[in-house]
C-alpha positions in Angstrom: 93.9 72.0 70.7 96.8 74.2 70.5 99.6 74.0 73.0 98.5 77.3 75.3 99.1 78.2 78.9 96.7 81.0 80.5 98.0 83.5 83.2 96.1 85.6 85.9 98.7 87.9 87.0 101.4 90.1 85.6 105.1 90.3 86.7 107.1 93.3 87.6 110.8 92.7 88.5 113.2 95.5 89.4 116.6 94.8 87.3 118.2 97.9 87.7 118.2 100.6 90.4 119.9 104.0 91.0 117.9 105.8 93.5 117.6 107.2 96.7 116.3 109.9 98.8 119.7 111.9 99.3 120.3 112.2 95.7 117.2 114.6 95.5 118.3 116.9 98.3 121.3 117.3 96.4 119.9 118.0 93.5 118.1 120.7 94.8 120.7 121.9 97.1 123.1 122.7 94.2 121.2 125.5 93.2 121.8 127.2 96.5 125.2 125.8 97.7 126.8 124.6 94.6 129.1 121.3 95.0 129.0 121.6 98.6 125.8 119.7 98.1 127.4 116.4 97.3 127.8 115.6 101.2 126.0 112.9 102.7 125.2 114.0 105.8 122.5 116.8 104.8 119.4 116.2 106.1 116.7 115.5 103.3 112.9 114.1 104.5 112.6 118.2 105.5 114.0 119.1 101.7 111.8 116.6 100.6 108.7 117.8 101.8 109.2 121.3 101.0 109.9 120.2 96.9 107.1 118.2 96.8 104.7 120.6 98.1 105.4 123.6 95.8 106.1 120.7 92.8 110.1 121.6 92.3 110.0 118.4 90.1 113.8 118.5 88.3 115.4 117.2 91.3 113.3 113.8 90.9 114.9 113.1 88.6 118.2 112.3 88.8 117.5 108.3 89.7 116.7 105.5 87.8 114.3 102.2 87.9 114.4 99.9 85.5 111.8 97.1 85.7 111.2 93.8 83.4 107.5 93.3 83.1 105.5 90.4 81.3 101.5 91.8 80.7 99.4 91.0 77.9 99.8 93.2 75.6 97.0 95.5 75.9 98.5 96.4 79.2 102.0 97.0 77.4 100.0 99.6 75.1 98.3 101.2 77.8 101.4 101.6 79.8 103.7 102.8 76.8 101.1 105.9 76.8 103.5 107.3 79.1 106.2 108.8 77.3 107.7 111.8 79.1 111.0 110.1 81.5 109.9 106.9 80.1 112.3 104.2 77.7 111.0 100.9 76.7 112.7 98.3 74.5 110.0 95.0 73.9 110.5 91.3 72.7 109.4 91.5 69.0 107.4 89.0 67.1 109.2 90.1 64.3 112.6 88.3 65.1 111.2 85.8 67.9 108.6 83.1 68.0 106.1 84.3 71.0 104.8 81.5 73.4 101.4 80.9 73.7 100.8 82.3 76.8 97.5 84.8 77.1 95.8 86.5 79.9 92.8 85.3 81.7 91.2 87.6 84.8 90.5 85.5 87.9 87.3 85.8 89.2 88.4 88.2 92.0 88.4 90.7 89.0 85.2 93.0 88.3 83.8 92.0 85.0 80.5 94.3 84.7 80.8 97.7 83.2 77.6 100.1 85.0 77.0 103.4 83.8 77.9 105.5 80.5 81.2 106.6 79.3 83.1 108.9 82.0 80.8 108.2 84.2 80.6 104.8 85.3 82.1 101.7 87.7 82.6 98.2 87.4 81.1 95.4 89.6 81.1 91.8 90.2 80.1 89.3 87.6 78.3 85.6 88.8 79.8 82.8 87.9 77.6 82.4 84.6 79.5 86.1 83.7 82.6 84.2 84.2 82.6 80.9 82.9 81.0 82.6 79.5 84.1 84.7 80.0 86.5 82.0 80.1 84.9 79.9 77.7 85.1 82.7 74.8 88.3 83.4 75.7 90.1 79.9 75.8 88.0 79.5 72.2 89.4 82.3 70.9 93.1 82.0 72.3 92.9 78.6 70.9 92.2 79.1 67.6 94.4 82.3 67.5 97.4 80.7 68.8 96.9 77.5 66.4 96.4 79.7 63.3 99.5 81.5 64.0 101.4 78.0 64.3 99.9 76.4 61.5 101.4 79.7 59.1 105.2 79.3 60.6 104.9 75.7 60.2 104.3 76.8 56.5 106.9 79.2 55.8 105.2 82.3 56.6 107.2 85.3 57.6 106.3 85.6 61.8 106.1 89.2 61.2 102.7 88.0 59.4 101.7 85.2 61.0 101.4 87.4 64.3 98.8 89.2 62.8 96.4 86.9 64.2 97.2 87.0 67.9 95.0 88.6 70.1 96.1 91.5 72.6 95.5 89.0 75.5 99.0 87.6 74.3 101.1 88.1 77.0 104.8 90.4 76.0 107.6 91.4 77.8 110.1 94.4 77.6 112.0 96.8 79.9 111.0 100.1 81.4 113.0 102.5 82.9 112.3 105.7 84.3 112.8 108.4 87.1 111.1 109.0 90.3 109.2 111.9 88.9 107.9 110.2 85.8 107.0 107.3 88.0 104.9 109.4 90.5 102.6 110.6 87.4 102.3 107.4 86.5 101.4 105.7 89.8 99.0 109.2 90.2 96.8 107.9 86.9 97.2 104.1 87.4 96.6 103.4 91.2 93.6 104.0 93.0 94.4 105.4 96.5 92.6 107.6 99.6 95.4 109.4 100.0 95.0 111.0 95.7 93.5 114.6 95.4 92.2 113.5 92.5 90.3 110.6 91.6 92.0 108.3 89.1 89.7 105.5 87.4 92.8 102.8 85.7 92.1 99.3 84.6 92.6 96.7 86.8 95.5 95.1 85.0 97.6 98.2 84.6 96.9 99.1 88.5 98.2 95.5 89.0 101.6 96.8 87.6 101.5 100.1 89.6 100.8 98.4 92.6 104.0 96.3 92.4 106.2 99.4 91.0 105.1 101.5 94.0 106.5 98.9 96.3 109.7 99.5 94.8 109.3 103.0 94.9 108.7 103.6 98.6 111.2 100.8 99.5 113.7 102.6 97.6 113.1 106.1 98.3 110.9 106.0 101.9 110.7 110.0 102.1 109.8 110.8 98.4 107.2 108.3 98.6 105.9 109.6 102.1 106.0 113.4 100.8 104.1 112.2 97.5 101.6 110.6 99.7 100.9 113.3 101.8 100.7 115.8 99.4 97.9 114.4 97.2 99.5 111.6 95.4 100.4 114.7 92.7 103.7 114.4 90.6 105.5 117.3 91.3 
């Protein structure tokens, strides 16, 4: 049996941070007041408010959050969809020998798909859903990660030998964006009562929004509070 380790959970870690609330308001203020707009003692949750509400977006974006995250690599893929105020820079298996760590859901996570295509909803699996779910898995992850240690052991260039790894395979990488770009992102890929519209992400990816959000609002309380009350919409 190859030398594998199996994760439930993703991590997101904030690394970098330049934002705050003020730094919107005088964004937007400059437009109207010029470099008088660098004071600090403007008042901003009213600004706030007012630019989310009739989506004035550009002032949302002068901040920046940069996060380290380790998902399997599906996640990676889905999340890398969003491009627009978004960098990323990923370990490669080109230049680096990736650990055999892979990505298994607990069995808190829905595993039945009801319905047809834009149209359906996920529900609980029984424990015979799971343990067949865990046993193809660890199979699979098994042979996979052996097969890709059997070809370095013999020479083989890791650029090929990675071939063979599934996208369970957890990666890691940096992402960095702005508050605005972040707000479209948490709109599509967390599920929330307060959204206008209805968003439908995978669990995994939600899992990353979820602990990006607590950043967020920590960070900038009175962005996060106007997004929330005005529909969970990216201005």
């Amino acid at each position: 049996m190859a030398d594998i380790s199996i994760r439930s959970d993703v991590t997101v870690k904030l690394v970098n941070i330049s934002a705050n609330d003020a730094m919107v308001a005088k964004a937007a203020r400059v437009s109207t007041i010029g470099k008088q707009s660098a004071a600090d003692d403007l008042p901003t949750d009213g600004l706030i408010n007012f630019l989310m509400r009739d989506r004035h977006g550009s002032p949302f974006e002068h901040n920046s959050f940069t996060f380290l995250i380790e998902v399997p690599i599906f996640v990676a893929r889905e999340h890398m969809r969003h491009r627009a105020g978004w960098s990323y820079n990923e370990e490669s298996g080109r230049y680096k020998e990736l650990e055999g760590v892979f990505y298994m859901p607990d069995k808190e996570r829905a595993l039945l798909q009801v319905g047809k295509a834009g149209a359906y909803s996920f529900k609980a699996g029984s424990d015979a859903h799971f343990a067949r779910m865990a046993a193809n898995m660890l199979v699979v992850y098994d042979d996979a990660f052996g097969a890709y240690k059997d070809m370095l052991k013999a020479g083989i260039a890791r650029e090929v030998a990675r071939m063979v790894l599934p996208v369970g395979t957890f990666t890691s990488y940096y992402a960095t964006c702005n508050a605005r770009s972040l707000m479209h992102f948490l709109s599509l890929r967390s599920i929330s009562e307060d959204a206008q519209y209805p968003s439908f992400p995978q669990r995994e990816i939600e899992m990353v929004a979820e602990r990006m959000e607590r950043e967020f609002r920590e960070a900038m309380p009175h962005t996060h509070a106007a997004f929330a009350k005005h529909g969970r919409v990216a201005p």
